[in-house]
N, C-alpha and C positions, 0 to 999 in steps of 0.2 A: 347342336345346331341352333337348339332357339336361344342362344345365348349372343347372336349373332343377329346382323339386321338381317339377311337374306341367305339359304344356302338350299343344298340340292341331295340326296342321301340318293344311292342307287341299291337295291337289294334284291336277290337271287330268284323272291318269287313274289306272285302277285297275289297272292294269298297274303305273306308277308309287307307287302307294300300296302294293302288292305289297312291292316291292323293297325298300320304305323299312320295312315293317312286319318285314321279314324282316333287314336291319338292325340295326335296332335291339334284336330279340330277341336277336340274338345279343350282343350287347352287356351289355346287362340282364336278358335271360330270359323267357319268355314271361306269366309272372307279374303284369307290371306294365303290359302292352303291347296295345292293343287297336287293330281292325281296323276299320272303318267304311265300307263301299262301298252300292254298289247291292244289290250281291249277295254281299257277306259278310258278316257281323257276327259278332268274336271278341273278347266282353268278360269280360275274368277279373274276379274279386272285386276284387281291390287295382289297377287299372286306372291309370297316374297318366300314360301319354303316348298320345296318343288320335292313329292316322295315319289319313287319312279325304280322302274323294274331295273337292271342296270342296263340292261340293252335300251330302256326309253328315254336315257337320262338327256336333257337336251345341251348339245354342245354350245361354245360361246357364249354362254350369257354373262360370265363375270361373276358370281354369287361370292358371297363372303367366304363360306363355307363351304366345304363339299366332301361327301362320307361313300366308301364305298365297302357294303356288308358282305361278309364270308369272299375275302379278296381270294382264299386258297385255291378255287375254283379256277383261277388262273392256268393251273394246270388239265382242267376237264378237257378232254380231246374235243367234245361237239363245240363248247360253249367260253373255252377258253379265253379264246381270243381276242373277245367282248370284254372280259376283265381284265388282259394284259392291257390292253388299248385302253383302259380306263386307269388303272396303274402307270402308266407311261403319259397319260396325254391332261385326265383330270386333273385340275389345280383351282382351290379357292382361294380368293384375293388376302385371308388372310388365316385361313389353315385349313389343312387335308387331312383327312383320318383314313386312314383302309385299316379294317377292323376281319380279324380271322385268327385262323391254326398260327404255333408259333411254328411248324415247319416253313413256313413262306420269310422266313428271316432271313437266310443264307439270299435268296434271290431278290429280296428286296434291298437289301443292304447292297445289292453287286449294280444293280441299275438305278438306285436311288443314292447314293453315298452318304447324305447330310438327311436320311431321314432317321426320326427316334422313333425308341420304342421305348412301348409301355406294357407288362407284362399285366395281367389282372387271376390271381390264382381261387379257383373253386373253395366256396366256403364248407361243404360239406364233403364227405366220404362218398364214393361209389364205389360196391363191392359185386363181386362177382358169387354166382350162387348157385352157379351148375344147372341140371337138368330137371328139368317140372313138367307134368302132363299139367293138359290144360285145368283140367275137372278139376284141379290143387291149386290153382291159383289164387293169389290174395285178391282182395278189392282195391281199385285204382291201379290196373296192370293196364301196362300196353304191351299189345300182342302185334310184331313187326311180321308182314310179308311181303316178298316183291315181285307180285303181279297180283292181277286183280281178281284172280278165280282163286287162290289162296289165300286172300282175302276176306274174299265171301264164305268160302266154305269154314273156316275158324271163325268166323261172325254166325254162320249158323249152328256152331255148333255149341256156342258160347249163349246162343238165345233156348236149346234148349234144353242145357244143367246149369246155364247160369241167371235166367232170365233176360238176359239182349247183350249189344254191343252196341255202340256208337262206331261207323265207318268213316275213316279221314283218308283223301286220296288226293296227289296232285292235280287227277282229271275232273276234280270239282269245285265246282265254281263259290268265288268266297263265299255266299248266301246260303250255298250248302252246306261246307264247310264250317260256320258258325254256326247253323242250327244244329248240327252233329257233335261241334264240341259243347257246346252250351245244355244238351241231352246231358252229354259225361259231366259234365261239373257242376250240375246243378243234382246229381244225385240219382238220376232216373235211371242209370244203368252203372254198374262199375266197374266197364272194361270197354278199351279201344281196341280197336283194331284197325292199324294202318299200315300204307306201304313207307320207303325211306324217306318220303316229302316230309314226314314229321322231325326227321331230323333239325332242321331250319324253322326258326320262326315261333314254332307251336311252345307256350309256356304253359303247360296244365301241369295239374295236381296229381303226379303220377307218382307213385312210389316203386315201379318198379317194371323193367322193360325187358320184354322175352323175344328170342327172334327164333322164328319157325325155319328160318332159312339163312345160310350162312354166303349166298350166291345170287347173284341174279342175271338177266338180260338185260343188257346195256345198250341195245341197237343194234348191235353188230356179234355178238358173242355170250354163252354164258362164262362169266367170269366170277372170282371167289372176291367178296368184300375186304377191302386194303385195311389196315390196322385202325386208319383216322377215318375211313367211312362207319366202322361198329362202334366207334369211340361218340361219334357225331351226332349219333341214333341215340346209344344207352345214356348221354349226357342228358336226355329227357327227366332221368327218374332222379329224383331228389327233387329242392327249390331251396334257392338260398341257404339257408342253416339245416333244411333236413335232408338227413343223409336216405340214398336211393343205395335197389342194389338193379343188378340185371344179368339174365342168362341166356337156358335154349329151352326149346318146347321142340314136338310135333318130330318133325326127321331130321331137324337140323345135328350135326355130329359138332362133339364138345369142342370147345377153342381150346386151340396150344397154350400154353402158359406162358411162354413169351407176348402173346397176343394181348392175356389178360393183364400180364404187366404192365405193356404199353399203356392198353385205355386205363388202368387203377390210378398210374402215377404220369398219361398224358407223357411220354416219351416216345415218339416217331420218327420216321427216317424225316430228315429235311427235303422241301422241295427241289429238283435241281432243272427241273426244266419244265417252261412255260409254252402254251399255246400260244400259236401267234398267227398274225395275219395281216399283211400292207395296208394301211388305212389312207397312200398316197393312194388314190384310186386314177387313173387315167380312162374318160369317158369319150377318146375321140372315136371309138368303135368297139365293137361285141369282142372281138377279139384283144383288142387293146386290153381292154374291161379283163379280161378272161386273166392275159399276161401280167397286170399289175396286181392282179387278187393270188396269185401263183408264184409270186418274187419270192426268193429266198430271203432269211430275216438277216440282219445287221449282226448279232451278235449268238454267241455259240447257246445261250440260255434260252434265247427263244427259237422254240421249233414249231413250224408246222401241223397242226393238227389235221383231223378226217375234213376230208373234203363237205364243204358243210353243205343245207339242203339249199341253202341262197345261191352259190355258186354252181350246186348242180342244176338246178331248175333252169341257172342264164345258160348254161351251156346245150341243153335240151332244147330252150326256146332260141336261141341266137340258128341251130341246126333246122330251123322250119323256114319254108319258104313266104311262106305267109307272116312270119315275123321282122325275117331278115329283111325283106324287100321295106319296111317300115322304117328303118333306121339308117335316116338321112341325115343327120348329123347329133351332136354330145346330148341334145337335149332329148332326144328320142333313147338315145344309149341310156340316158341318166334314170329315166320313166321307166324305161324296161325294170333296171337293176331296183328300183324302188318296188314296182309288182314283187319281182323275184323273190324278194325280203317278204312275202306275205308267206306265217309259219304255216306248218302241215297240221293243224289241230286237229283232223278228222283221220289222221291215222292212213289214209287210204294208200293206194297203191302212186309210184310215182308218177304214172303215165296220168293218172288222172289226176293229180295234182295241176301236173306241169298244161292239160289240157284248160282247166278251170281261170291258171294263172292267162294262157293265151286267150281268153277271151276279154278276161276283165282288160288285158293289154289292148284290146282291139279296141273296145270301149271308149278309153283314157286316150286312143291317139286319133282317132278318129273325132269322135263327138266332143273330146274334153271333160267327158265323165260319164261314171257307170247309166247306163240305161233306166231309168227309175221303174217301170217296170217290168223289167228283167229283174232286179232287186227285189222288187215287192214279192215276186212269185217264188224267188227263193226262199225271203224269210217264211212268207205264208206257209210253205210244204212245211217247214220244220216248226210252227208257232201250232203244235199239237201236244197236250199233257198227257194221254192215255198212250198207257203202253208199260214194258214192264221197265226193270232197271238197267238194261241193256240198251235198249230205246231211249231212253229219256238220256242216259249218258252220251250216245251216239248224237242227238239232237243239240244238245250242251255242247258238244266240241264243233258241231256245223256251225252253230250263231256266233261262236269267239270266231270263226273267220270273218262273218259278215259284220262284229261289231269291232273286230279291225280294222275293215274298210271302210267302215262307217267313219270312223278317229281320225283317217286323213285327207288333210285340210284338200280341199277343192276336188277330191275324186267323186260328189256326189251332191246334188242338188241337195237344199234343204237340212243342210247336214244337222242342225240340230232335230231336227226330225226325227232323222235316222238313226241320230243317236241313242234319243230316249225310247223308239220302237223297239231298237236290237234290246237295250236293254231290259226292258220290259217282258219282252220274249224271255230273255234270259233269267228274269228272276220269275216268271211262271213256270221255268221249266224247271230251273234251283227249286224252289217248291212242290212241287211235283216229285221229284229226286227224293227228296228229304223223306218227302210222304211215305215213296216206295222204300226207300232204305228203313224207316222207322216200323213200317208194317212187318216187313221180312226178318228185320235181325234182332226184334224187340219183341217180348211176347210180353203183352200188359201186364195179361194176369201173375203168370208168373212170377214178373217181377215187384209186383205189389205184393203176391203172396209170399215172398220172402223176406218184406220188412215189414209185414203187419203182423209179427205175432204179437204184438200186446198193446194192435191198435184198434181202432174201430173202422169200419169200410164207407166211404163215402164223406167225408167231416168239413161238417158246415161254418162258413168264417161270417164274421160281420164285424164293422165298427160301431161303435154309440157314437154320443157327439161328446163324451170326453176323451176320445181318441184310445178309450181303448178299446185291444180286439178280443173281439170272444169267438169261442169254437167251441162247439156242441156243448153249449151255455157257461163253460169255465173261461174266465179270461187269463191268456194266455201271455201278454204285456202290453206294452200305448205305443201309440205313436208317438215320437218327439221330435220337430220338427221334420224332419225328410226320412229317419231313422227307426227301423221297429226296434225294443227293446223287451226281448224275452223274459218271461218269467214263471217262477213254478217250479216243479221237484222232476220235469221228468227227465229220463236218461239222455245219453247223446244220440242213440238210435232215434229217439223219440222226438227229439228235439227238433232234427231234421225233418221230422215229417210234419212235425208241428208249424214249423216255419214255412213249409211249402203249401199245408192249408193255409195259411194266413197270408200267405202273398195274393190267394184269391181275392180275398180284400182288399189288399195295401194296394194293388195294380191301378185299380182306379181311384181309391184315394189319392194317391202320389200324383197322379195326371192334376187331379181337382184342387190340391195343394200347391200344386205348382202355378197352375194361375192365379190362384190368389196371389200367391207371394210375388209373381211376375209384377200383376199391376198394383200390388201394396205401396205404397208412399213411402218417401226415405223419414219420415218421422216414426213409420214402426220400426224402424232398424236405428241398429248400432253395433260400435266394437268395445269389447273389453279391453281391459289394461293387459292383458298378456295375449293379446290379436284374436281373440275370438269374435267371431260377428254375428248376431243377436238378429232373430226374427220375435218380436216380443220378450218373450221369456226365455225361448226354443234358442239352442244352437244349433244353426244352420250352415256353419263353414267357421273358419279363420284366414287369415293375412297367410299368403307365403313370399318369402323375396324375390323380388323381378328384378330388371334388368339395373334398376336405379330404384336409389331410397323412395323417391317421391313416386315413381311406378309401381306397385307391390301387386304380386297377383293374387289370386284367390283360390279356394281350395273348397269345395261343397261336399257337407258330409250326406251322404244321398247313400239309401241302400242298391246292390246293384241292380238289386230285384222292382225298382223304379225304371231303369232303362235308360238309355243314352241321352233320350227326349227330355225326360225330367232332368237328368244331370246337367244335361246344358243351358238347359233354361232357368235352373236355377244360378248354375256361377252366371251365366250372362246379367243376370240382376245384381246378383253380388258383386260383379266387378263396376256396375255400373252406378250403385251403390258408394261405395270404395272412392270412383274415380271421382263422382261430384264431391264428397265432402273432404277431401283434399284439395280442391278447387276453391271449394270456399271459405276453409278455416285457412291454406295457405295463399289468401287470393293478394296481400299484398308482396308477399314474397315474388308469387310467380306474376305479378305486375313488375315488379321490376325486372324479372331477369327478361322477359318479351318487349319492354318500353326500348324502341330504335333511339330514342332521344338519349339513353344511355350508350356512351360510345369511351372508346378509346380504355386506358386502365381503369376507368369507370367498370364497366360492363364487364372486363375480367374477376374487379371485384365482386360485382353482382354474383356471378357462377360460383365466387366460394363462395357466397352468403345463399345460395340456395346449396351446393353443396353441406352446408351446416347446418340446412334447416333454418336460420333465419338467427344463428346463433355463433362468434366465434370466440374466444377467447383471444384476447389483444395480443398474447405472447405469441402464438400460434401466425400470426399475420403482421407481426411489428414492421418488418420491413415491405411488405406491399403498403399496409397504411403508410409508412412515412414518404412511399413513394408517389403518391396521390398529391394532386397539387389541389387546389381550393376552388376549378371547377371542376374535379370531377368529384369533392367532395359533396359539392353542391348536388351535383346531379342523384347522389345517392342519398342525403337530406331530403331530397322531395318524396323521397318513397318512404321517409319516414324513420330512414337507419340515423343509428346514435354512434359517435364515435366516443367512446368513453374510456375511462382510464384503465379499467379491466377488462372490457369485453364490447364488441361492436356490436351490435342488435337492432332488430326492426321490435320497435316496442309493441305495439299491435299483436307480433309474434310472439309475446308473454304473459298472453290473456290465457285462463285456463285452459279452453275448449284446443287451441293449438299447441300448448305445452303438452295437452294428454293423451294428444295424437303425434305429436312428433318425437316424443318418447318411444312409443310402439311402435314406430317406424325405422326409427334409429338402432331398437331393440333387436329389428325384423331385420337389418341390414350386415347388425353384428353378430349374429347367427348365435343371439342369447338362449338359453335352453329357458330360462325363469325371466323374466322382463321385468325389471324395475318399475314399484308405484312412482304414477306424479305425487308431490309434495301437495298437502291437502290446498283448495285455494284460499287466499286472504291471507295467507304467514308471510309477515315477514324474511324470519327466522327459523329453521326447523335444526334437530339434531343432525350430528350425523348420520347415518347412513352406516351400519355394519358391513363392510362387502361390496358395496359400491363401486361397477365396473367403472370404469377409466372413461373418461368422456358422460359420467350419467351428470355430473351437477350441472355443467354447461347444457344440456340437454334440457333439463328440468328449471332452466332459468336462473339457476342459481349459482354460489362459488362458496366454497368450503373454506373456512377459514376459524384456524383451532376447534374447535368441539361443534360448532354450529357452522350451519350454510348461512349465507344471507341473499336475498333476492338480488339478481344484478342491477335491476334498473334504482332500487333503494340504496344497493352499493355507490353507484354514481352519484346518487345524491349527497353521501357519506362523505365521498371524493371530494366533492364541490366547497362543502365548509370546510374539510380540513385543507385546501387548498393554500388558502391567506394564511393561515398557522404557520408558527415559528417552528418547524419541525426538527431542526437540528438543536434550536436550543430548548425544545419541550414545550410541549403544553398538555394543557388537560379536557377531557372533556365537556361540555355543554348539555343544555340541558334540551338544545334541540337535535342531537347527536342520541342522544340516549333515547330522547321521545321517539325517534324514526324508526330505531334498530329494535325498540319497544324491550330494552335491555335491563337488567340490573348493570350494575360499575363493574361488578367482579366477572359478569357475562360481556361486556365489553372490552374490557381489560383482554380476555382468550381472544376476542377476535379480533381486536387489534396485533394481537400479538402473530394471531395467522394472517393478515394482511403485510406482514414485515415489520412492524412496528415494537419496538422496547415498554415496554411497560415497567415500569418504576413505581412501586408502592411506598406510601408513605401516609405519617399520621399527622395531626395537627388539631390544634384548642379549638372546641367548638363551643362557641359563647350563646347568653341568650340575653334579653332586654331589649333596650331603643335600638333603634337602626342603626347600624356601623357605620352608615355614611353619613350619619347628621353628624359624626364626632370631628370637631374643628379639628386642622388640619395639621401638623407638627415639622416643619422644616425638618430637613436632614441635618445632621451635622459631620463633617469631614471627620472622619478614623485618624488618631494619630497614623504617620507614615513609618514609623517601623514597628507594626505590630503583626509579625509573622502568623502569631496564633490565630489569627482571625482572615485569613488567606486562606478560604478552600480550591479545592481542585476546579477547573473550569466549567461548569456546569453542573459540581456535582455537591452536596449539602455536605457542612461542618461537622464533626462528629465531636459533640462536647461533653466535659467532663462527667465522669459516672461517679451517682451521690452516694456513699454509703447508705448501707438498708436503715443503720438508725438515725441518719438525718432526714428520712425522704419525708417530703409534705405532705401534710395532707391536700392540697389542692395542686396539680402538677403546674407548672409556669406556665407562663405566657408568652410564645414568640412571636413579640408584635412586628404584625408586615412593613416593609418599608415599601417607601412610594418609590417615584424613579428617582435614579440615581444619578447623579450628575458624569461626566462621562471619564472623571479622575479619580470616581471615587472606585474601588475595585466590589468584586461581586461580595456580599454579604454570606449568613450561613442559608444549607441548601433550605431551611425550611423556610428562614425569610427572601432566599428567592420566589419560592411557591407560592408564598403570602404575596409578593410583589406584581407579580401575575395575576393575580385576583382581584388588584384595587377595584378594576372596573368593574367587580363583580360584587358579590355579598362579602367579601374583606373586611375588617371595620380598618379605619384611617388611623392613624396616630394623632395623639391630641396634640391641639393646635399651642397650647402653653406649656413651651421647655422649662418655664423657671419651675414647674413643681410634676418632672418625671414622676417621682419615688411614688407622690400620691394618687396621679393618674394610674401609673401600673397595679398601684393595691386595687386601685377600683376595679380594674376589666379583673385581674386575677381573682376578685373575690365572685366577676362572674361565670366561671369557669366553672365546669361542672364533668364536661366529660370532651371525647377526644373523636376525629372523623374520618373517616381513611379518605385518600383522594391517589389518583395515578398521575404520572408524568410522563405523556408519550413522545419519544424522539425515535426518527427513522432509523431501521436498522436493515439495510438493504441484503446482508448478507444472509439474513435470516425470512426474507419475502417468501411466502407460498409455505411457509414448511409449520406455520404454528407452532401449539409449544409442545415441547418434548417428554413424553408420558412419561418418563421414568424420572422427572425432575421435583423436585423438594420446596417447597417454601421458604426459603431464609425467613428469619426474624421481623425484616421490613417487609416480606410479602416478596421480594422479589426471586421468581425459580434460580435454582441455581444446575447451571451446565457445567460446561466445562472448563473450569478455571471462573474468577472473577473477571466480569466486566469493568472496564473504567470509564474515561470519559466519553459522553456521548455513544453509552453505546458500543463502543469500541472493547474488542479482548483486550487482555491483559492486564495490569494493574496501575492503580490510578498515577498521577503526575506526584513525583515524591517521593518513589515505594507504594509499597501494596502494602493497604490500609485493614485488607479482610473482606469479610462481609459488613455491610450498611446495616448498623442498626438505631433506633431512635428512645432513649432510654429515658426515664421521667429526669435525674439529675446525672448526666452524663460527666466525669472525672477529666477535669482543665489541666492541661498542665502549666500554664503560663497564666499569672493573672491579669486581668480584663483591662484595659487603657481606662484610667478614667474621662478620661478627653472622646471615650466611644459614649452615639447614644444612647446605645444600652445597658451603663453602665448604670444608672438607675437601677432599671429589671436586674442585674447582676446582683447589686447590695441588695435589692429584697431577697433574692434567693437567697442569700448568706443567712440573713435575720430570720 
């Protein structure tokens, strides 16, 4: 339901609507969270999830959602009817749940046709385990009986060989109720005993459930419990993974074996017929009234149930003269049948029901509301605590009628008044109840005397002020943050008693802690990198996913023995906490997705750039970006966003403090079990990442590319100068390229290669002395025209003759670069393309006087000493995003080798000419055709010879 903006849950009791409503507050807050029973009504202004008994559930409102619990009840003769009609008529705007027994399949399926199911199977075993006197019972049993003097009498006799019981009853009010089970599961007694209300709702710590009675009185007869009523009960014992058993006690006689099959392995007859009842009501008269509540159903599935107590009471009252004479037209009819509808809580006899009902009637029609002091003197008689447990129950069931009538709207002045009066009443008298039940079926001593043999009686707690607790001067463990953390050698008996002295302490420390941290500043707080959230040093909660990434709720580690009060006061900080510094690390983000000045594909894009956090990869949105005309790109410019060649971003959104929380968020949305670290701040560059879920480098600002990430917004910068570059016919890097990436060549080379780019390794003479470009300048001279041998492949370097090993020099050559080329002349070998590309750079020039090559080249070759690796990168589109491939080898010139030789540009397969091999670059490479002399470097050639 809360996955949903608004919806309505109806459930079988108010006990259980209690529990749910008290849930979910804590959750959400009591703000948005409304109460709907018999006898309560807590509707705040901004109301959007409505928990409600199923008979309160309110019609028409529209809600998103809407759930209706233990649907199987469909079939109860009294109460049926209420849940066909909520089966048949409830509908949320965009999904229904009826949640129950899978026997209600066959009858759902037959009136519903397009509804699914979903089956959800028990995690643990429940066995069956025969017959047990009580006196043998384990600890944490529940003892079932059905009626309340069979009750009592196994509660008292359980208080004295066992030392007490805890009593749960549908005749007591939640306040009772919780202080009864919170006795049991806090350890002070370890055994229930209740009637079959436990079946529904109740989730304790029971290991094992005994029924004293295999029968009960239903209102009308006694009758034997049906397979899925025992099945409904002993599904008590267990919880999630631990397996429960359950039997008989007292006079109950053994189940058939068929019986036990059923509840072990949950096989029962299917439902085949449901309670029903006309919900067209016709109000032109008493009789009318009577006829449309009596109509035969539409279809053969639904029948007829016992004439209920609503319809008897209108026929009882329609038969007085004193009432009939009253009802002069639908509106009087409609008032009547709304009294009618007040339940029988006090048990009494009919007549005096149906007399009670006729007066409050006379009330409502006469004056337009109950008499206020007629009311006052009812509740006054029953606003009395003394008395025993008979009394004080009997009291409890008179004020749920009067805080019934209290609940609806305009039958009584002041109704807020009235409400918190009844109620009040009601929880002195719950308390009272509790007191008596605790006195009678609980004997202290005893019950101490059975877990103190190897303790000390009376055990005094305290805290210091380094939070930890001591008891009877040993300490025991600390506080940390909202949590006690035991410590010491003693057993688990011991342990538990040890814990429950020390809650004496904790009780009001936790209250005292709690406002501090309430009005502590968001500068004592924080979140970890794997969503924890930080009170100082203390963990005091973490992140859980909400409805949307940038929503995330919170989750307060608070022990239970703090109490609801602290629990919610402290997630209330933490979420408040939470919600501002997402406000403010994501404040340009959610400035733009709120700016109205953002409109049209503008604004669409907005919502995916908050859907991403502020972050998206360019592939991922190629065609919305190019669908964006230049004012709506404008529009999103002003908040800051970067259209760039990899990745769109709001730069602001790459600052650390927002990177290290949109990480964690993103982590929190992906239902990470381990949350990835941000990359430390101020890199550039960092490694990869082993394991690295799918979406984390866009997340953490970055984009992976061969062995390393690189920061996106550095990336762009990357983009920007290689833009002008010659990319198809190669270039090489700079030295402001490398300054940015803060790279070595060979770490540049990888990541070029993971951006899509070819990298081509190669060697070349590295010279030393005067400046290369003071050396006067050498015209080109024209290549003889048919000199085949000196026609490389288009873009790619000469591969020249290889020297034998006993001629190689001592000094390797010199290939001197040429300038540009006149546009007849054809490309050169690949090194002095390389070189040619360089003039502008540190290259040295060819000398300016052709008449004496031979002795210019002795000169640079004599300055030659050793040799420099440099890359050529040309675009390889086919290989973008993927880097380079781990299993690949370095050829000789450096370049990896895949699969098959690359040729030109880049391109598979083998060069222009035939496939030449792998590239290598040898110190005297083997000619097969000798050099033109008419070429300019036919000079440098005759030295090589010499």
């Amino acid at each position: 339901m809360l996955g949903h903006r608004t919806g309505i849950i109806g459930l079988p009791l108010r006990l259980l609507a209690r529990e749910v409503y008290d849930r979910i507050v804590a959750i959400r807050g009591p703000s948005v969270v409304a109460l709907l029973t018999g006898e309560e009504r807590i509707v705040p202004p901004r109301a959007a999830y409505w928990v409600c008994t199923t008979e309160a559930m309110p019609q028409g409102m529209g809600a998103d959602f809407v759930a209706v619990d233990e649907i199987q009840l469909c079939a109860d003769p009294e109460r049926g009817h209420v849940f066909t009609d909520r089966l048949l008529n409830m509908r949320g705007l965009h999904e229904t749940l009826f949640m129950g027994s899978d026997t209600m399949r066959p009858a759902i399926q037959h009136l519903i046709p397009k509804a699914q199911f979903a089956r959800r199977e028990r995690f643990s075993e429940l066995t069956y385990t025969g017959s047990k006197k009580i006196s043998r019972m384990p600890g944490r049993t529940a003892i079932v009986g059905f009626s309340v003097d069979n009750v009592y009498a196994i509660a008292e006799l359980l208080r004295r060989q066992k030392g007490g019981a805890a009593v749960v009853m549908g005749a007591l009010s939640p306040r009772t109720r919780n202080a009864q089970v919170a006795m049991y599961q806090n350890g002070d007694v370890d055994y229930l005993v209740a009637t079959d209300a436990i079946g529904m709702g109740l989730n304790l710590d029971i290991r094992h459930v005994a029924f004293s009675a295999t029968s009960k009185f239903d209102g009308r007869r006694i009758r034997p419990l049906m397979p899925h009523e025992l099945a409904q009960i002993a599904g008590r014992a267990g919880r999630y993974q631990q397996p429960g058993t359950f039997g008989i006690t007292g006079e109950a006689g053994p189940l058939d074996e068929d019986v036990v099959d059923a509840i072990q392995n949950h096989r029962f007859k299917p439902i085949d017929r449901l309670s029903w009842r006309n919900e067209r009501l016709d109000f032109g008269s008493a009789e009318a009234l009577i006829a449309s509540l009596e109509a035969p159903s539409p279809e053969r599935i639904l029948t007829r149930g016992r004439e209920a107590d609503d319809l008897q009471s209108l026929k009882t009252l329609n038969d007085l003269e004193a009432v009939a004479s009253r009802l002069q037209d639908a509106r009087d009819v409609r008032l009547l049948w709304d009294v009618c509808r007040i339940p029988d809580f006090q048990g009494i006899s009919h007549g005096e029901h149906a007399s009670m009902l006729q007066r409050i009637f006379a009330f409502l029609h006469d004056r337009g509301r109950i008499d206020g002091d007629w009311l006052a003197r009812q509740v006054k008689r029953i606003d009395r605590t003394q008395g025993d447990i008979d009394a004080l129950s009997k009291r409890l069931a008179y004020i749920r009628t009067w805080t019934y009538v209290a609940q609806r709207k305009g039958w009584v002045d002041d109704e807020a008044h009235w409400r918190e009066a009844t109620r009040l009443v009601e929880d002195r008298l719950s308390d009272a109840l509790h007191q008596a039940l605790t006195l009678r079926f609980v004997d202290r001593r005893t019950s101490v005397l059975l877990r103190r043999l190897k303790m000390k009686e009376g055990l005094l707690a305290d805290i210091n002020d380094r939070g930890e607790v001591i008891v009877e001067g040993e300490s025991l463990g600390r506080i940390e943050g909202f949590r006690f953390h035991q410590t010491g050698t003693t057993s688990p008996d011991e342990a538990k008693t040890v814990r429950q002295a020390a809650t004496q302490a904790l009780r009001p420390e936790f209250h005292l802690r709690a406002d501090r941290f309430y009005n502590a500043p968001d500068t004592q707080m924080d979140f970890t990198e794997q969503g924890g959230l930080m009170w100082g040093e203390q963990a005091v909660g973490k992140l859980v996913p909400g409805p949307e990434p940038l929503k995330p709720g919170v989750e307060a580690f608070v022990d239970e023995e703090a109490g609801p009060e602290v629990m919610q006061k402290v997630q209330r900080r933490l979420q408040h906490f939470v919600d501002r510094k997402i406000a403010a690390l994501f404040e340009p983000l959610l400035a733009m997705s709120k700016d109205e000045a953002v409109t049209g594909l503008a604004r669409g894009f907005a919502f995916r750039m908050l859907e991403g956090l502020g972050v998206l990869p360019r592939a991922q949105v190629a065609q919305e970006v190019k669908e964006l005309d230049q004012d709506a790109r404008g529009q999103l410019r002003k908040h800051g966003v970067r259209f760039g060649q990899f990745t769109i971003f709001q730069q602001l959104m790459l600052k650390p403090a927002p990177t290290r929380l949109r990480l964690v968020l993103w982590a929190l949305s992906q239902k990470l079990d381990d949350f990835p670290e941000a990359p430390p701040p101020g890199l550039v560059t960092v490694p990869k990442l082993e394991g690295a879920p799918e979406g984390y480098y866009a997340m953490a600002g970055y984009r992976l590319a061969g062995a390393r990430a690189i920061r996106i917004d550095m990336l762009e910068r990357l983009a920007d100068m290689i833009r002008p570059m010659d990319t198809r016919a190669g270039f090489e890097a700079t030295a402001d390229m490398l300054s940015i990436t803060g790279m070595t060549l060979e770490q540049f080379a990888d990541l070029m290669e993971g951006l899509g780019y070819n990298a081509e390794k190669g060697e070349r003479a590295k010279t030393r002395g005067g400046d290369p470009k003071e050396a006067p300048e050498t015209p080109p001279e024209e290549p003889a025209p048919n000199s085949p041998s000196e026609e490389p492949a288009p873009g790619g370097p000469v591969e020249t003759p290889e020297t034998p090993p006993s001629e190689t020099p001592v000094n390797p050559p010199v290939e001197t670069p040429v300038p540009d080329l006149p546009p007849e002349m054809p490309p050169a070998t690949g090194a002095a393309v390389a070189a040619a590309q360089e003039v502008s750079g540190d290259a040295p020039e060819a000398p300016a006087d052709a008449a004496s090559p031979v002795g210019e080249a002795v000169a640079t070759a004599a300055e030659v000493e050793e040799t420099e690796t440099f890359y050529t990168f040309t675009w390889a589109p086919k290989r973008q995003g993927r880097g380079p491939r781990p299993d690949a080898k370095p050829r000789r010139g450096g370049k990896p080798q895949g699969k098959g030789a690359r040729g030109p540009k880049g391109k598979g397969g083998p060069a222009k000419g035939g496939d030449r091999g792998p590239k290598t670059y040898e110190a005297r490479p083997e000619r097969e055709k000798k050099v033109d002399p008419d070429n300019p470097f036919a000079a440098l050639a005759a030295l090589k010879d010499n």
